[in-house]
TIDRENFI-968695 format. One record per residue: residue number from 1; residue in three letters; x, y, z of N, C-alpha, C, O in turn. Coordinates in steps of 0.02 Angstrom, whole numbers, plus 50000, padded with zeros to 5 digits. Example, Ala and Ser with C-alpha at 12.3 -4.5 7.8 and 13.67 -1.06 7.14 Angstrom:
<recs>
[rec 1 Ala [50660 49716 50390] [50615 49775 50390] [50660 49835 50390] [50712 49834 50423]] [rec 2 Ser [50642 49888 50354] [50684 49947 50357] [50645 50002 50394] [50670 50057 50402]] 
</recs>
This chain:
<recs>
[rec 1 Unk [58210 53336 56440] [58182 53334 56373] [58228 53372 56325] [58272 53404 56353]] [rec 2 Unk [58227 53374 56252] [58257 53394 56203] [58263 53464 56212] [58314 53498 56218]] [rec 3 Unk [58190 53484 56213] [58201 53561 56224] [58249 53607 56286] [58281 53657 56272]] [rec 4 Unk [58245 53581 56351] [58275 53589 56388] [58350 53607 56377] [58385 53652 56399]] [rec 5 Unk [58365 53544 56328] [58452 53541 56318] [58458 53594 56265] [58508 53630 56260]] [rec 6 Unk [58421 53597 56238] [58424 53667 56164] [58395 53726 56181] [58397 53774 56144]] [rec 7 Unk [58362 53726 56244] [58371 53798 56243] [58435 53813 56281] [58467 53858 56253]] [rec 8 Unk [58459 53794 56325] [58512 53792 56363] [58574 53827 56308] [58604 53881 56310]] [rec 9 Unk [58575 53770 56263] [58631 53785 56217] [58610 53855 56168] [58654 53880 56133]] [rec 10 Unk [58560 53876 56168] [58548 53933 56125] [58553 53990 56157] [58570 54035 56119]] [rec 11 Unk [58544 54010 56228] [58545 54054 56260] [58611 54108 56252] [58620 54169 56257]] [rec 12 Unk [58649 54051 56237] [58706 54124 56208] [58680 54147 56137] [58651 54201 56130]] [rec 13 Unk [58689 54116 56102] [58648 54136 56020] [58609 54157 56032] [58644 54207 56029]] [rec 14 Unk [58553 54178 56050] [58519 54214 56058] [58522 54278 56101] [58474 54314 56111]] [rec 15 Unk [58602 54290 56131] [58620 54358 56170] [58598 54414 56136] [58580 54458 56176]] [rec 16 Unk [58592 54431 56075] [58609 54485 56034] [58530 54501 56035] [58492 54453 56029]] [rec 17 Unk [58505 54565 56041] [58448 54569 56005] [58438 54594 55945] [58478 54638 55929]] [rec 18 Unk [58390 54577 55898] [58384 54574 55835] [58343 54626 55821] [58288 54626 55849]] [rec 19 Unk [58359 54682 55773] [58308 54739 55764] [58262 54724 55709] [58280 54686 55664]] [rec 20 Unk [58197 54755 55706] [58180 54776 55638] [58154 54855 55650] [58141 54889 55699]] [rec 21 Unk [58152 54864 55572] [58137 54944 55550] [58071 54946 55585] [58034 54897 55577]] [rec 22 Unk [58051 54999 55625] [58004 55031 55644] [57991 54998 55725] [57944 55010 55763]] [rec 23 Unk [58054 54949 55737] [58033 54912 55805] [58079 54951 55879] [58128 54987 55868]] [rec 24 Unk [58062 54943 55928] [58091 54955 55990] [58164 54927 56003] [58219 54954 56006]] [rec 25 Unk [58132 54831 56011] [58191 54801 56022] [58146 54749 56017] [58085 54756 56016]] [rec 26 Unk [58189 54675 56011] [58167 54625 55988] [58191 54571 56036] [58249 54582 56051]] [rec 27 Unk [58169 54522 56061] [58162 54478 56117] [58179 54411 56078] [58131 54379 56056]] [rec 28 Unk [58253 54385 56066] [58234 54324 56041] [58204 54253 56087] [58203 54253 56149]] [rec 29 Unk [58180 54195 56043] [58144 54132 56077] [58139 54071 56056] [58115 54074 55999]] [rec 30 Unk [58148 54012 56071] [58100 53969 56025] [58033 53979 56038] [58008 54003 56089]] [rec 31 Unk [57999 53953 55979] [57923 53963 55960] [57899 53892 55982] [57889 53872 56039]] [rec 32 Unk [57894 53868 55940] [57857 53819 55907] [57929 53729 55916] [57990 53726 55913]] [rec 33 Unk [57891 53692 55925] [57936 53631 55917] [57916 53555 55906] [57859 53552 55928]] [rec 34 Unk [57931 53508 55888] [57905 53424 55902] [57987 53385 55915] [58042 53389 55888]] [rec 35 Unk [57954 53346 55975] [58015 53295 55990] [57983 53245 56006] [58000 53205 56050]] [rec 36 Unk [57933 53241 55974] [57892 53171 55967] [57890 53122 56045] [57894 53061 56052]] [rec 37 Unk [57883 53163 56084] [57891 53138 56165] [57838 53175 56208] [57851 53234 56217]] [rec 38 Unk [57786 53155 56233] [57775 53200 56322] [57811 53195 56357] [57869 53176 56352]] [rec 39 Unk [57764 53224 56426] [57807 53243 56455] [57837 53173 56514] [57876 53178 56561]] [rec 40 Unk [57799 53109 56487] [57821 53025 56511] [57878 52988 56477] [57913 52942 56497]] [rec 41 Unk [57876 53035 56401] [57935 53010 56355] [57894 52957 56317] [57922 52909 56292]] [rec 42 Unk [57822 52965 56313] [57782 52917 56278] [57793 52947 56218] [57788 53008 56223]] [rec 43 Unk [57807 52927 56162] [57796 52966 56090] [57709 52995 56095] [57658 52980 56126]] [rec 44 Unk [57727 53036 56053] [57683 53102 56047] [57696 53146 56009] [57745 53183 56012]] [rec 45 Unk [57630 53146 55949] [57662 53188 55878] [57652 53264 55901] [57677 53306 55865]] [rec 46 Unk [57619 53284 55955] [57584 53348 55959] [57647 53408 55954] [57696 53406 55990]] [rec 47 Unk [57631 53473 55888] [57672 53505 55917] [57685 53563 55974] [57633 53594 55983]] [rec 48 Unk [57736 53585 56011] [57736 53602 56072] [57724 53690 56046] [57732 53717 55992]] [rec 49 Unk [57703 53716 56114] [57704 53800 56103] [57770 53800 56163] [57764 53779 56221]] [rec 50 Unk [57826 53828 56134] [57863 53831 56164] [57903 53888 56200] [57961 53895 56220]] [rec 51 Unk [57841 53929 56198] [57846 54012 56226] [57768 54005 56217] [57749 53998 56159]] [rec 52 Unk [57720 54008 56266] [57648 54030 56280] [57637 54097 56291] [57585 54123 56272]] [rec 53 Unk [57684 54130 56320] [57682 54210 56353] [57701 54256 56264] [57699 54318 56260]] [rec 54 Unk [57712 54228 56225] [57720 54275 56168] [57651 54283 56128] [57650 54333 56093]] [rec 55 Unk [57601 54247 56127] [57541 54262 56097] [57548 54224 56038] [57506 54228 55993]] [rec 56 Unk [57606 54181 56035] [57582 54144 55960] [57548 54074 55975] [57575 54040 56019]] [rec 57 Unk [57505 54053 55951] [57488 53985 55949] [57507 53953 55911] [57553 53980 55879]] [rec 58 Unk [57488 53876 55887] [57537 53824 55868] [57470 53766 55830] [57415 53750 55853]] [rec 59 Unk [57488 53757 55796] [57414 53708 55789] [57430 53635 55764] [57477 53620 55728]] [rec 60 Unk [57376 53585 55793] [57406 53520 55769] [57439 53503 55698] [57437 53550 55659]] [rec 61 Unk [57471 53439 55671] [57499 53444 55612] [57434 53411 55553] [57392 53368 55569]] [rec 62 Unk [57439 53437 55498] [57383 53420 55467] [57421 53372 55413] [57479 53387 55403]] [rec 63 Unk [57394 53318 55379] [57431 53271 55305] [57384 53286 55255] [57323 53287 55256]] [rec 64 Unk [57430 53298 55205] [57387 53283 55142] [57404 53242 55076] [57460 53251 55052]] [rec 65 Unk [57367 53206 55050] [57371 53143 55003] [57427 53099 55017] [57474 53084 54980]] [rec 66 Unk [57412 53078 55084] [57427 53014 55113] [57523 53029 55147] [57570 52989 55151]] [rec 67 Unk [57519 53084 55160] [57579 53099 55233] [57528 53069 55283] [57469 53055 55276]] [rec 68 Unk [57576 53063 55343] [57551 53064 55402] [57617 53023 55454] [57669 53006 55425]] [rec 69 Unk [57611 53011 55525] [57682 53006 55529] [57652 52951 55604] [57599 52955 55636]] [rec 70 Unk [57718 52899 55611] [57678 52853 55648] [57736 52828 55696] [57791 52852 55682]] [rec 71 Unk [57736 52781 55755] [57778 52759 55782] [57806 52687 55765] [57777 52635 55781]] [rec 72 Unk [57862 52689 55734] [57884 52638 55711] [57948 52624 55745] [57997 52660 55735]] [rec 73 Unk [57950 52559 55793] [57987 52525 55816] [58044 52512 55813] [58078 52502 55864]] [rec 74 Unk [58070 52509 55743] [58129 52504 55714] [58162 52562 55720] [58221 52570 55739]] [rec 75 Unk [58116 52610 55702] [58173 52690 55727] [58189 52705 55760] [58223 52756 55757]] [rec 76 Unk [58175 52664 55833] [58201 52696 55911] [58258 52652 55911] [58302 52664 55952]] [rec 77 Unk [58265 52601 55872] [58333 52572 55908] [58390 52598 55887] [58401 52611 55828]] [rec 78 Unk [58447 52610 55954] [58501 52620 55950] [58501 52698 55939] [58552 52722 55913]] [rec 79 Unk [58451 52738 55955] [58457 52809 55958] [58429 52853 56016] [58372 52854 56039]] [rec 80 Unk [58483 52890 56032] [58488 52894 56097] [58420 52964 56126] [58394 52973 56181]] [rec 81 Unk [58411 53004 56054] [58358 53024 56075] [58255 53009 56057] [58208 53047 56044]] [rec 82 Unk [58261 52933 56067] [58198 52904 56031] [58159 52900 56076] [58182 52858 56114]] [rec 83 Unk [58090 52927 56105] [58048 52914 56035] [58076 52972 55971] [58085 53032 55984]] [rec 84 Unk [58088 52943 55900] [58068 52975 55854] [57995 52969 55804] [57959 52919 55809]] [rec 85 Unk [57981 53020 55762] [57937 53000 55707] [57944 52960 55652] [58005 52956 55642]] [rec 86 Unk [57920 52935 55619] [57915 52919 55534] [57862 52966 55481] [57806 52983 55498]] [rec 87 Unk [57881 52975 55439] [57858 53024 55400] [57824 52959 55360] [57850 52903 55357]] [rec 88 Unk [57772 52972 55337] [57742 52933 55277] [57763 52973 55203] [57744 53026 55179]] [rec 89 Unk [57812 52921 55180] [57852 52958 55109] [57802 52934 55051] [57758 52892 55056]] [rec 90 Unk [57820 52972 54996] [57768 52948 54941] [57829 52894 54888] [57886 52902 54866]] [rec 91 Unk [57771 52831 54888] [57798 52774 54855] [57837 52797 54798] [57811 52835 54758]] [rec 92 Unk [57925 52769 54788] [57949 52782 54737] [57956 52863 54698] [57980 52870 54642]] [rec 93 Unk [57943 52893 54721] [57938 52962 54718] [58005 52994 54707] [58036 53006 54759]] [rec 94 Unk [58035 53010 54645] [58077 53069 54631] [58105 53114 54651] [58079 53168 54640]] [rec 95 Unk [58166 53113 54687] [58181 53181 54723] [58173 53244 54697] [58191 53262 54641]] [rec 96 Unk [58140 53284 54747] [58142 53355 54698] [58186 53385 54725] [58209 53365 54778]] [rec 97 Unk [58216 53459 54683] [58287 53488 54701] [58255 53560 54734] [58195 53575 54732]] [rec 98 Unk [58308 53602 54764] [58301 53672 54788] [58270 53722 54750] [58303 53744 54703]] [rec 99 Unk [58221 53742 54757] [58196 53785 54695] [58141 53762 54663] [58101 53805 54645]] [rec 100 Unk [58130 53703 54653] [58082 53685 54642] [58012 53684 54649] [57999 53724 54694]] [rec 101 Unk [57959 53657 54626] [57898 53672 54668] [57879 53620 54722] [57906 53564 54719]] [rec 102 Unk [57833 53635 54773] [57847 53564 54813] [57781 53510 54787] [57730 53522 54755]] [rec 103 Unk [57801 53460 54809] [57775 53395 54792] [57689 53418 54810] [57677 53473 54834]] [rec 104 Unk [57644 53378 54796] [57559 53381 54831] [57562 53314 54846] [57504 53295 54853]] [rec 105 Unk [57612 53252 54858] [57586 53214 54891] [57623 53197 54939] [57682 53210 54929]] [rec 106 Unk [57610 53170 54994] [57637 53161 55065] [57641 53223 55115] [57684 53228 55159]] [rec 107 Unk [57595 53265 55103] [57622 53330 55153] [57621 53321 55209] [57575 53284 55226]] [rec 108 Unk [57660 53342 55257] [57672 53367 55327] [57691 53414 55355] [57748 53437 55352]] [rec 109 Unk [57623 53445 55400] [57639 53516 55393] [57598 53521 55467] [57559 53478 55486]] [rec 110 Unk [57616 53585 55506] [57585 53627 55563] [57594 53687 55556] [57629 53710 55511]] [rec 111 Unk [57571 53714 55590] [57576 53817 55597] [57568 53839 55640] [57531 53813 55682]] [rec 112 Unk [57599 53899 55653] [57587 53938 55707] [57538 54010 55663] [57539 54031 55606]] [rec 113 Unk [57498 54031 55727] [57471 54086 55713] [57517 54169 55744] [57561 54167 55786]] [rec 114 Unk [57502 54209 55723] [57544 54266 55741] [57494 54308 55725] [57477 54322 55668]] [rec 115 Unk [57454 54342 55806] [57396 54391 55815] [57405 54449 55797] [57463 54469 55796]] [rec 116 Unk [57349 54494 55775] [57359 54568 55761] [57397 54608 55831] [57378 54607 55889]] [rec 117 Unk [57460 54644 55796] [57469 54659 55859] [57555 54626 55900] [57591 54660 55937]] [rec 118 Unk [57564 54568 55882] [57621 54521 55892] [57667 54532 55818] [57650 54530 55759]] [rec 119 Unk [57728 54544 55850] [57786 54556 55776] [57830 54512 55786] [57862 54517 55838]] [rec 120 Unk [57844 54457 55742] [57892 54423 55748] [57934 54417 55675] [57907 54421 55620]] [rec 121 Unk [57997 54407 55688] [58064 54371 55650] [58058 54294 55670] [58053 54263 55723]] [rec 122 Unk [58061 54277 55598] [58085 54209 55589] [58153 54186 55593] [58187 54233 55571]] [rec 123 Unk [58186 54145 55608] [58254 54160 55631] [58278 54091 55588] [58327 54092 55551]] [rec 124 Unk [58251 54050 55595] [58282 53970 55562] [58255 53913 55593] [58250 53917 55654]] [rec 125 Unk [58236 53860 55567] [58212 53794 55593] [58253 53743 55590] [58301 53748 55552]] [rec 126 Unk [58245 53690 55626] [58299 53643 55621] [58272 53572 55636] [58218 53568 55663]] [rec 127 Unk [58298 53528 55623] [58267 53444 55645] [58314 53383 55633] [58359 53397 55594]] [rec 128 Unk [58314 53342 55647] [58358 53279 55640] [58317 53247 55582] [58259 53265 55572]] [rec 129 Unk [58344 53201 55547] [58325 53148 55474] [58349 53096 55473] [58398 53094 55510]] [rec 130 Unk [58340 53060 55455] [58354 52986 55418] [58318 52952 55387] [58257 52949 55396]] [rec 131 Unk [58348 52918 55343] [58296 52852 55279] [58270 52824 55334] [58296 52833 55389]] [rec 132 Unk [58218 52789 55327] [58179 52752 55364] [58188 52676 55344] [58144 52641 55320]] [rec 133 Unk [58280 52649 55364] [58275 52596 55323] [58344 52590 55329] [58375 52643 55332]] [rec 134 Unk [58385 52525 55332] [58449 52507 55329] [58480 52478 55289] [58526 52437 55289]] [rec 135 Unk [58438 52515 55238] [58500 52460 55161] [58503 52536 55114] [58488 52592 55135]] [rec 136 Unk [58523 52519 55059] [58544 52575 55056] [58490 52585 54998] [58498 52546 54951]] [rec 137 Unk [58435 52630 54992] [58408 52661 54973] [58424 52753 54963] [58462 52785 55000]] [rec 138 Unk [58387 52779 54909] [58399 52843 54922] [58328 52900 54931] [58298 52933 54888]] [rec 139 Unk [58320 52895 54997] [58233 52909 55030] [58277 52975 55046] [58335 52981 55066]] [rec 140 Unk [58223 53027 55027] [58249 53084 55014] [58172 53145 55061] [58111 53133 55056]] [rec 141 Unk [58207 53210 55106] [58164 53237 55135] [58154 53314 55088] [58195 53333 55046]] [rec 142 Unk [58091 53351 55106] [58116 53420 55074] [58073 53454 55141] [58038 53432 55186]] [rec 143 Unk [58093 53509 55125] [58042 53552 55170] [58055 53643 55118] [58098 53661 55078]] [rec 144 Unk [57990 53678 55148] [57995 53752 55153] [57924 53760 55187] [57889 53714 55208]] [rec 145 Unk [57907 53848 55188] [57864 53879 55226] [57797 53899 55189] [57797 53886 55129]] [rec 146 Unk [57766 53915 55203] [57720 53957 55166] [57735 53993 55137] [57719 53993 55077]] [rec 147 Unk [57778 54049 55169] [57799 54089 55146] [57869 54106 55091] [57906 54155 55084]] [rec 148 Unk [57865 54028 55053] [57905 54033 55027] [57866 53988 54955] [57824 53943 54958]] [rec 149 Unk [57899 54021 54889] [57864 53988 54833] [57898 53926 54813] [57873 53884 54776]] [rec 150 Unk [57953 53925 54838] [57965 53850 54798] [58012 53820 54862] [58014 53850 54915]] [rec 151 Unk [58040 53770 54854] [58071 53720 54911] [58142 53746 54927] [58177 53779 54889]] [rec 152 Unk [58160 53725 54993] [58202 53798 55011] [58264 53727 55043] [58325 53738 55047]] [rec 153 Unk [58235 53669 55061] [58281 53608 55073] [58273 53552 55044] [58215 53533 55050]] [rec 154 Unk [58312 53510 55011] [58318 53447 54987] [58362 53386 54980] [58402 53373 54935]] [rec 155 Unk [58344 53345 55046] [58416 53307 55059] [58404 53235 55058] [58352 53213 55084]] [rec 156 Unk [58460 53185 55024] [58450 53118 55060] [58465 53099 55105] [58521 53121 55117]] [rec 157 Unk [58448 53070 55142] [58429 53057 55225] [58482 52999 55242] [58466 52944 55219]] [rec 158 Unk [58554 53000 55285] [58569 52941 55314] [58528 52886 55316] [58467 52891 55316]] [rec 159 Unk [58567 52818 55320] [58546 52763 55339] [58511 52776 55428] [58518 52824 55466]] [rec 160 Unk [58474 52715 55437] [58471 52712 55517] [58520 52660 55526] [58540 52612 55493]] [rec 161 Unk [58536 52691 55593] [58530 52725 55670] [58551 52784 55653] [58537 52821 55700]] [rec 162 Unk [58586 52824 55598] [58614 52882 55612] [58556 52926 55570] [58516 52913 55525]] [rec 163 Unk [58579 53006 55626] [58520 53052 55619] [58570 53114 55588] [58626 53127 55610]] [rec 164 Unk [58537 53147 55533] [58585 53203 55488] [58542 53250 55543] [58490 53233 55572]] [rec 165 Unk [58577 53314 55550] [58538 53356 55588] [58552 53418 55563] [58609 53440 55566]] [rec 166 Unk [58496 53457 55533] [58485 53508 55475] [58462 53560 55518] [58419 53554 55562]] [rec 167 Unk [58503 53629 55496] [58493 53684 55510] [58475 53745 55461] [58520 53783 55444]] [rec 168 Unk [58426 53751 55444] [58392 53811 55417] [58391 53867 55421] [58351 53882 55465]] [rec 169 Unk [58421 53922 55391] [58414 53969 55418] [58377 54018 55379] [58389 54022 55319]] [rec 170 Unk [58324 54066 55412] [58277 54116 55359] [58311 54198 55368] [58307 54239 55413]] [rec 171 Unk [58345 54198 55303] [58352 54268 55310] [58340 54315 55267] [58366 54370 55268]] [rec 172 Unk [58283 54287 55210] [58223 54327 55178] [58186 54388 55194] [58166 54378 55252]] [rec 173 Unk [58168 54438 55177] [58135 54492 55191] [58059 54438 55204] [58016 54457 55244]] [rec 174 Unk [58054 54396 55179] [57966 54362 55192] [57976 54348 55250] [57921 54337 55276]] [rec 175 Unk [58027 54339 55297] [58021 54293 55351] [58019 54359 55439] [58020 54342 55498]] [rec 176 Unk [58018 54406 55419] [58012 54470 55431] [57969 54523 55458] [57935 54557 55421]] [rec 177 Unk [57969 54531 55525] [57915 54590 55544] [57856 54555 55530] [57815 54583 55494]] [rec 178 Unk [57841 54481 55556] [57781 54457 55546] [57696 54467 55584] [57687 54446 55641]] [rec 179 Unk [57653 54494 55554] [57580 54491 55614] [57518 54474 55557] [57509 54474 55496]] [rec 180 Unk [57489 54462 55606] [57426 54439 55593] [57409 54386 55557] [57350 54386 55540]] [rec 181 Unk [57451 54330 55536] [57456 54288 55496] [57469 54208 55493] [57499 54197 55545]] [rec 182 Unk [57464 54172 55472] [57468 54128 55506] [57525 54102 55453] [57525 54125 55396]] [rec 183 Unk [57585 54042 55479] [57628 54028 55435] [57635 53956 55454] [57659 53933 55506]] [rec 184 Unk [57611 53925 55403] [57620 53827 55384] [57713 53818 55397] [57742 53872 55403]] [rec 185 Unk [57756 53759 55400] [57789 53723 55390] [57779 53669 55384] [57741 53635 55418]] [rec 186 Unk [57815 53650 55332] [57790 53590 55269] [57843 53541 55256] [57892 53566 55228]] [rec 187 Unk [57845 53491 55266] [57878 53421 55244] [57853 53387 55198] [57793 53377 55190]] [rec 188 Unk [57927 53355 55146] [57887 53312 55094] [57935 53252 55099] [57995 53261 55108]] [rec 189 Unk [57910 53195 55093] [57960 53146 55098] [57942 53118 55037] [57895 53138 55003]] [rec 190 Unk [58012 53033 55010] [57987 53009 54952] [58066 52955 54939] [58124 52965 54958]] [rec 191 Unk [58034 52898 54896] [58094 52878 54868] [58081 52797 54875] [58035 52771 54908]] [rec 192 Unk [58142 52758 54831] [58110 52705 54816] [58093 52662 54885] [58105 52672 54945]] [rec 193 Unk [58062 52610 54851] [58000 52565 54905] [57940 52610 54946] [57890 52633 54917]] [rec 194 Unk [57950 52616 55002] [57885 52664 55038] [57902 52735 55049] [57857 52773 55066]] [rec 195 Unk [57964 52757 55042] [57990 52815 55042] [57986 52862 55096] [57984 52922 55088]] [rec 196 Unk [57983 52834 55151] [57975 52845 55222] [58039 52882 55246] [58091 52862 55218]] [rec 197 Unk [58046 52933 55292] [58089 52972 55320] [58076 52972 55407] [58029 53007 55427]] [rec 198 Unk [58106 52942 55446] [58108 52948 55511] [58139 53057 55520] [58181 53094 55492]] [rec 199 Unk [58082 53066 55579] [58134 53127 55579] [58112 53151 55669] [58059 53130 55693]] [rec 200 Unk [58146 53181 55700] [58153 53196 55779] [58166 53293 55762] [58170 53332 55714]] [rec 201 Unk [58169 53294 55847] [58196 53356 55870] [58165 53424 55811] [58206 53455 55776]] [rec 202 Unk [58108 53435 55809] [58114 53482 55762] [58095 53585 55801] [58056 53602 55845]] [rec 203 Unk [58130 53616 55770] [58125 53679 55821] [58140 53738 55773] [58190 53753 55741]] [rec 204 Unk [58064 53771 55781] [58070 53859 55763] [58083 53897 55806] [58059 53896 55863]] [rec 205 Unk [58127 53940 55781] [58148 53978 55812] [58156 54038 55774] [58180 54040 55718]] [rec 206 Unk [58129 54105 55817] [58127 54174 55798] [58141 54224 55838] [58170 54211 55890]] [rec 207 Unk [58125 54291 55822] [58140 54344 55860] [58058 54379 55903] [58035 54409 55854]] [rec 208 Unk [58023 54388 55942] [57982 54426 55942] [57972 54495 55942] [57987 54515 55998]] [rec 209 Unk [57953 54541 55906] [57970 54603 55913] [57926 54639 55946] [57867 54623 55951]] [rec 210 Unk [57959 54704 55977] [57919 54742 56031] [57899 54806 55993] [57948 54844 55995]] [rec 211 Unk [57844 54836 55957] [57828 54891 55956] [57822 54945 55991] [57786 54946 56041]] [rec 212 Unk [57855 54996 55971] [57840 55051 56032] [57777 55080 56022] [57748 55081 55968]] [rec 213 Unk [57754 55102 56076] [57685 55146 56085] [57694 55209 56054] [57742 55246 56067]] [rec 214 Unk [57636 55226 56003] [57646 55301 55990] [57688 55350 56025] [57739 55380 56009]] [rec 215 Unk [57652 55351 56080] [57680 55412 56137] [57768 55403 56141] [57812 55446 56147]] [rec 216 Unk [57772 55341 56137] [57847 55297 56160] [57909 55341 56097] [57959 55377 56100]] [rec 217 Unk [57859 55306 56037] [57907 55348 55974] [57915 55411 55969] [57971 55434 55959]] [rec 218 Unk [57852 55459 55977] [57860 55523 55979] [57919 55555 55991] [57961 55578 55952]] [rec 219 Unk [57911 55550 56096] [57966 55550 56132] [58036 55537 56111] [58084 55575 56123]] [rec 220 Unk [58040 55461 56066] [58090 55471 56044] [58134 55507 55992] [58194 55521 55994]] [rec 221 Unk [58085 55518 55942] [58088 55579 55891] [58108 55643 55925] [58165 55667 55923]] [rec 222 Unk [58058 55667 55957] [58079 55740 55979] [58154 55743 56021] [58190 55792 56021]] [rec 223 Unk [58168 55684 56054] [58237 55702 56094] [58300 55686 56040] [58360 55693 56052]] [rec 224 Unk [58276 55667 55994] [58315 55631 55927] [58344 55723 55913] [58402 55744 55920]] [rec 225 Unk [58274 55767 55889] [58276 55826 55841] [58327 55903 55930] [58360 55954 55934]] [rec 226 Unk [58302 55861 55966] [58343 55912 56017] [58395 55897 56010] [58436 55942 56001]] [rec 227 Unk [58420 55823 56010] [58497 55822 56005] [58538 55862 55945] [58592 55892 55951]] [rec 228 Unk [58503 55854 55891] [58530 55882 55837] [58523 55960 55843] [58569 55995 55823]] [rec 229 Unk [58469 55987 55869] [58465 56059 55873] [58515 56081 55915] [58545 56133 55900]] [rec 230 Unk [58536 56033 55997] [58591 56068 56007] [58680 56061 55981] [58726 56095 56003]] [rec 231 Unk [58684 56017 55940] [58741 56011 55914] [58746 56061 55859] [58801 56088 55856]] [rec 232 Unk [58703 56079 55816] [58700 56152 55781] [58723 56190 55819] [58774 56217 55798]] [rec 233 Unk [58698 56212 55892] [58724 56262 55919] [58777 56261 55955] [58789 56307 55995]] [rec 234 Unk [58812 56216 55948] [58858 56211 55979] [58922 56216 55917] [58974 56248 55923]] [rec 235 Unk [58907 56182 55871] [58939 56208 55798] [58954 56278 55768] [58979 56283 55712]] 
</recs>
């Protein structure tokens, strides 16, 4: 499966661990993912929890004012990782640019939850695209987070068979030392005729962070203030 081959390839990128202020050490992972496949290779919109042992959950994808995403025939041909999705784009619809606000019609969106207690870094998301369509139209995708006020990607989408494959990266203070909260990712598609966006492989990926235990920090404080007390005296 998709994931298999991408985590493989991430395992070095992800060597480093990632700190935040007030944390231990930080465990990177993928989270969250869709490759529009089970585990038969039947298409399947569900998205995956792709770390269970971290405490985040994942929740189905929700549409609003007429998104929603379907298996269309035409998009598997000649691509080598299909099943893919289709995005339901909004008819004729205007590209919007970076910065902008995002669209209210066609949404596509899921979330993960992040429990009291669980600290995570957002690290970057990523997914494959294309027009949903072989002439040349200009069917255009956007995406951002919740946690973000205005649209953070905005691209026109290759023709089919070919898949653009977009890498996101969050390196916002919002995306940061996250708990208790829950955080949407959001797709907007659009453009002339039905404005449809085929899209595959999609994958969050973050850091989880480890809090130390009171007792844990203390400890580390006080052997922090001995070190320094004996380098005074040794000065």
């Amino acid at each position: 499966m998709f994931y298999q081959h991408i985590g493989l390839r991430l395992s070095v990128a992800f060597a480093t661990v990632a700190l935040v202020t007030g944390a231990a050490n930080a465990v990177p992972a993928l989270i969250a993912g869709v490759d529009f496949a089970n585990a038969q290779n039947a298409f399947d919109i569900t998205p995956d929890d792709l770390n269970v042992g971290d405490g985040i959950t994942v929740s189905a994808w929700t549409f609003t004012n007429g998104g929603g995403i379907s298996n269309d025939g035409n998009a598997q041909t000649g691509r080598a990782s299909a099943p893919v999705g289709k995005f339901n784009g909004e008819d004729n619809a205007t590209q919007p640019s970076v910065g902008a606000a995002a669209p209210v019609n066609n949404v596509h969106s899921f979330s993960i939850t992040i429990p009291n207690g669980v600290f995570i870094n957002l690290d970057d998301v990523s997914f494959d695209y294309s027009q949903a369509t072989t002439v040349g139209n200009t069917r255009w995708i956007a995406f951002k987070t919740s946690l973000d006020a205005t649209l953070i990607f905005s691209e026109v989408g290759p023709l089919r068979p070919t898949l653009d494959s977009e890498f996101i990266s969050l390196t916002g203070a919002q995306y940061k030392n996250l708990t208790n909260q829950v955080v949407a990712f959001q797709w907007y598609a659009g453009g002339p005729g039905t404005g449809d966006i085929d899209i595959d492989s999609i994958v969050i990926r973050g850091s989880a962070v480890v809090v130390p235990e009171p007792a844990t920090a203390t400890l580390a404080i006080i052997g922090m203030a001995g070190l320094l007390a004996r380098r005074r005296r040794m000065a």
